[in-house]
N, C-alpha and C positions, 0 to 999 in steps of 0.2 A: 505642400506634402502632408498626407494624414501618418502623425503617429502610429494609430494601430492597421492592423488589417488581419483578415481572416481569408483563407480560401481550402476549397477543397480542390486536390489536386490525384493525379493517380501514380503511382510510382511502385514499379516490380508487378504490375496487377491490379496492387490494393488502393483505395482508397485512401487518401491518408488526408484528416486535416491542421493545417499553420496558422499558430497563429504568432500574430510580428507585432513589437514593442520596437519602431524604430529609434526613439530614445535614447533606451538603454541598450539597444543590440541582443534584446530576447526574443526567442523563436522556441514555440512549443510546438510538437509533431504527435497526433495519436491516431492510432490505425483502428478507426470502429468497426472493418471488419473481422479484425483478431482483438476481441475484447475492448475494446476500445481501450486500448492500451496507451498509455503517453510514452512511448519509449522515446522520446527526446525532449530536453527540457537544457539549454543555454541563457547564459544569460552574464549583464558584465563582462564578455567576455571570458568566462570559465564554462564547461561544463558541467552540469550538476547531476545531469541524469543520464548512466551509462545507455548504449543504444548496438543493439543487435549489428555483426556486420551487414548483413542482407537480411529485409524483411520477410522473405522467403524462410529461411532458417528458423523461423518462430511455427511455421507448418509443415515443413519439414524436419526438422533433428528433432530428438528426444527431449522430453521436458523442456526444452526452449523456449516454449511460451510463458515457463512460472521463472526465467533467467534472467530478462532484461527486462529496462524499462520498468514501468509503475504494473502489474497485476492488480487487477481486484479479485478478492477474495473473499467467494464466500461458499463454504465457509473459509477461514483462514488455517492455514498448517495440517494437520493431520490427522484423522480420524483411524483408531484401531478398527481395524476387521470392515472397515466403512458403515458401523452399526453403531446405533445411541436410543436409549428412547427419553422422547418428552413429552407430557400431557398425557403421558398414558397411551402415547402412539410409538409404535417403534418404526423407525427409520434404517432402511440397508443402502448406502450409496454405492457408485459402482467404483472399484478395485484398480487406481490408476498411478498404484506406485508396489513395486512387488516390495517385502509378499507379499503385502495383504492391509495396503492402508488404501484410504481416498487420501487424496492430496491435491487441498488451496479451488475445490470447487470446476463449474466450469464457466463461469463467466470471463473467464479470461482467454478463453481460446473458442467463444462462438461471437457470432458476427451481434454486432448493435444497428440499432438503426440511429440517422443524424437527424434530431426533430428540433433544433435552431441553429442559427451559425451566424455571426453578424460581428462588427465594429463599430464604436464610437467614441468622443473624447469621451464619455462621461463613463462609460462601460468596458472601455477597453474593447479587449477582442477576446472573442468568447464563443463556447459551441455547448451543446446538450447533445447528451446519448443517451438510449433508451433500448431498456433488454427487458422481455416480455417472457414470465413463464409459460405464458397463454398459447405462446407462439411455438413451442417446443414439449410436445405430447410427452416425447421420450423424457424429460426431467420431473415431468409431473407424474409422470407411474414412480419414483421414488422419492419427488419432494410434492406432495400433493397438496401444494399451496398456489394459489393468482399471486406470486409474486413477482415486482416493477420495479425498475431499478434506473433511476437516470440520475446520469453523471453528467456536471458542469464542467468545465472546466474554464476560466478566465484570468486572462493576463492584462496584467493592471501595473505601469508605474515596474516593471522589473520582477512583480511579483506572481507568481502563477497560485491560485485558487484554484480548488480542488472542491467542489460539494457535490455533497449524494446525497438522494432523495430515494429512500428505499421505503413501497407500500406493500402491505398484505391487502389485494382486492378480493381476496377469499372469503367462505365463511366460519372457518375456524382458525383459534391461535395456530402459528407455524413456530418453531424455534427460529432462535434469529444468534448470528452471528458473523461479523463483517470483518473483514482485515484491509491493508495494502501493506506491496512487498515493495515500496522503489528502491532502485537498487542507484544508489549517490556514488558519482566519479571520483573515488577518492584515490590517489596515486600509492600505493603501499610499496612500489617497489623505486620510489624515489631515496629514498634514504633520512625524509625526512622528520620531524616530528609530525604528528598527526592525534590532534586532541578532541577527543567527543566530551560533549557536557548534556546531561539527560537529567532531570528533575524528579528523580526517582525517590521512591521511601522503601519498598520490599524488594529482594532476587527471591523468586521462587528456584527449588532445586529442580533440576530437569538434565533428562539425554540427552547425548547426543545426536536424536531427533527431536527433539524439544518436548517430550514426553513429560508431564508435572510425577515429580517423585516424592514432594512431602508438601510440608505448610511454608509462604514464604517468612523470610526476615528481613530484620536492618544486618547487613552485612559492609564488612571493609568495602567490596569491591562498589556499593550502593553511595556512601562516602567518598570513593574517588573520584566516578561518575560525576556526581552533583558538583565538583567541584574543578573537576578537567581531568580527563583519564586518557593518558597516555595510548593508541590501539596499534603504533606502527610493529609490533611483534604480536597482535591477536593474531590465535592460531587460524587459519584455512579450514572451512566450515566448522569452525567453534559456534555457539551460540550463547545467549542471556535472554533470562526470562524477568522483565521486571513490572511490578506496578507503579505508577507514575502517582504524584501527588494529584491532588484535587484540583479539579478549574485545568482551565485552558493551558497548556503548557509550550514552551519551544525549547525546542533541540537542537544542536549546534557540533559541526562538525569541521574544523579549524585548522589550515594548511598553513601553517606558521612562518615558510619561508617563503611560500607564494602570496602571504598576503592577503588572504579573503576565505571567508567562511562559508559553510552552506547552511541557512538555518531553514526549521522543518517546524511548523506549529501545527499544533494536535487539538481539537476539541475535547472536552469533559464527555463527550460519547464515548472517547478512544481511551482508555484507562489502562490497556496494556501494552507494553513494545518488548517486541524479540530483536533483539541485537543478531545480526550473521552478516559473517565475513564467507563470500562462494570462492573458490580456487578455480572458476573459469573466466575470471575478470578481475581487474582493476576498480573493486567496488564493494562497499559495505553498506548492508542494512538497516535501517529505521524502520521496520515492521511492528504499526501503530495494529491493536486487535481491543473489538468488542470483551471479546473474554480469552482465557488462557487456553494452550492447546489442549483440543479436547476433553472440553469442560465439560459435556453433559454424560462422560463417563468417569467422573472422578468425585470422590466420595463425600466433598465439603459443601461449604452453605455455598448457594446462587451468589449471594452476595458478593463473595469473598473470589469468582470465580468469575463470576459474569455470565454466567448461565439468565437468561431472557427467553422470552418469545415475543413477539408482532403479533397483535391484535387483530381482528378480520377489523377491516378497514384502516387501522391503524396507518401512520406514518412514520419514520424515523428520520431525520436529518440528522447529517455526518459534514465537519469541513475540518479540510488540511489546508495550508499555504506553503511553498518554498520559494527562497530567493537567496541572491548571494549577499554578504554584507564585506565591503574591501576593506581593508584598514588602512592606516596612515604608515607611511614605510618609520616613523618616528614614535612608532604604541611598543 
């Protein structure tokens, strides 16, 4: 019997592909023609990544597609009036959250195409997606950039890897800014304790749409974080806007009486995470971002904000990991 396997399968319609880590009892599911979205991710035996009740529901109901499961995002969170400019180009996107923002892009709700899929000991089980701005006239009359986007996904050992490979095949710089929103099973109406630990240095202030309202700091709550922060009473669509230390970082989300954690590793590309808790599930966020929400409208250094662009030609490589880690009933 082989360890891994991969296949594509059709379920509700769509497409959907598995991949299996019989090992460990992991099975990741992502639907490339809704974004190639991973809305399901198991593993150990726990769930890690909440999942839609019917994939249907993600093209039919409202916003449903930036709800479940992993989104990508780009841009990430939310653009006032859907206007920004950079390089001296001004940008209008189109107005997909009343009144009057863009919200979290649209590669998360158009189709991908699947250009590898395979299994081995050495590799695991593993698929690439690929989203072509070339292919979609209609996002190029307001993002007038060749921009390519493929996403890995491989499951290794219990661990799902997560890399993006985002090109400008254009001939001018484009702004550039990435996010993901996975939204992690976390039980909050268990009663139990429930402790996140994030490697944070700054809270920037922010609405509650995650609007940036001043300069960040080191704050109390920046402190409890780094060191285990109690979240089974964060409020229902509360949010936190923070910058993470330098280098590579993981984050951890810790079910005390169930014994196993979910940890989340971030690349030194991802230097910002939005903390949110939605009130339509059993589920809180690790939304890992390029830059803070709607950076190229906010008054400070690039630096300080994550304000970028993608070069014509350019590449950018981006990786995540999640997996579960169980403890000993005796820790």
């Amino acid at each position: 019997m082989f360890q891994y396997a991969a296949r594509s399968v059709i379920k509700e319609g769509f497409t959907v592909i598995e991949l299996h880590d019989a090992a460990t009892g992991s099975v990741a599911e992502l639907v490339p023609d809704i974004g190639s979205n991973l809305y399901r991710f198991d593993s150990r035996g726990q769930r890690v990544i909440v999942s839609p009740d019917r994939l249907t529901s993600l093209k039919t109901s409202d916003s449903a597609v930036f709800r479940y499961g992993t989104p990508i995002l780009f841009p990430p969170n939310r653009v006032k009036e859907g206007r920004f400019t950079y390089a001296g180009r001004d940008y209008e996107l189109p107005l997909n959250e009343p009144p009057d923002y863009h919200l979290h892009g649209e590669l998360c709700s158009r189709p991908w195409e699947v250009v590898e899929l395979g299994a081995n000991d050495q590799e695991g089980a593993f698929v690439s997606t690929r989203f072509q701005y070339s292919a979609h006239p209609d996002v190029l009359q307001y993002w007038p950039h060749e921009m390519e986007f493929t996403m890995t996904y491989r499951l290794v050992e219990g661990v799902l890897h997560v890399n993006a490979s985002i090109r400008n095949a254009g001939e001018h710089e484009a702004p550039f800014a990435f996010g993901f929103h996975p939204y992690f099973a976390v039980p909050f109406d268990s009663g139990e304790d429930l402790v996140l630990t994030v490697p944070a240095v700054e809270e920037w202030p922010i609405t509650n749409l995650s609007f940036v309202t001043g300069l960040p700091r080191a704050t109390e709550l920046v402190e409890r974080v780094n060191e285990g922060l109690n979240i089974s009473d964060y409020r229902p669509l509360g949010c936190t806007m923070l910058t993470l230390a330098e280098g590579d970082s993981v984050c951890r989300i810790s079910m005390k009486s169930r014994n196993y954690t979910i940890a989340y590793r971030l690349c030194e590309q991802l230097p910002y995470m939005l903390l949110f808790r939605p009130d339509w599930a059993q589920a809180y966020s690790l939304e890992p971002y390029t830059y803070v929400t709607d950076a190229f409208n906010l008054p400070y250094e690039p630096d300080l904000t994550g304000v970028r662009g993608i070069g014509a030609g350019e590449t950018i490589r981006l990786h995540t990991a999640m997996w579960v880690e169980q403890h000993s009933l005796f820790e």
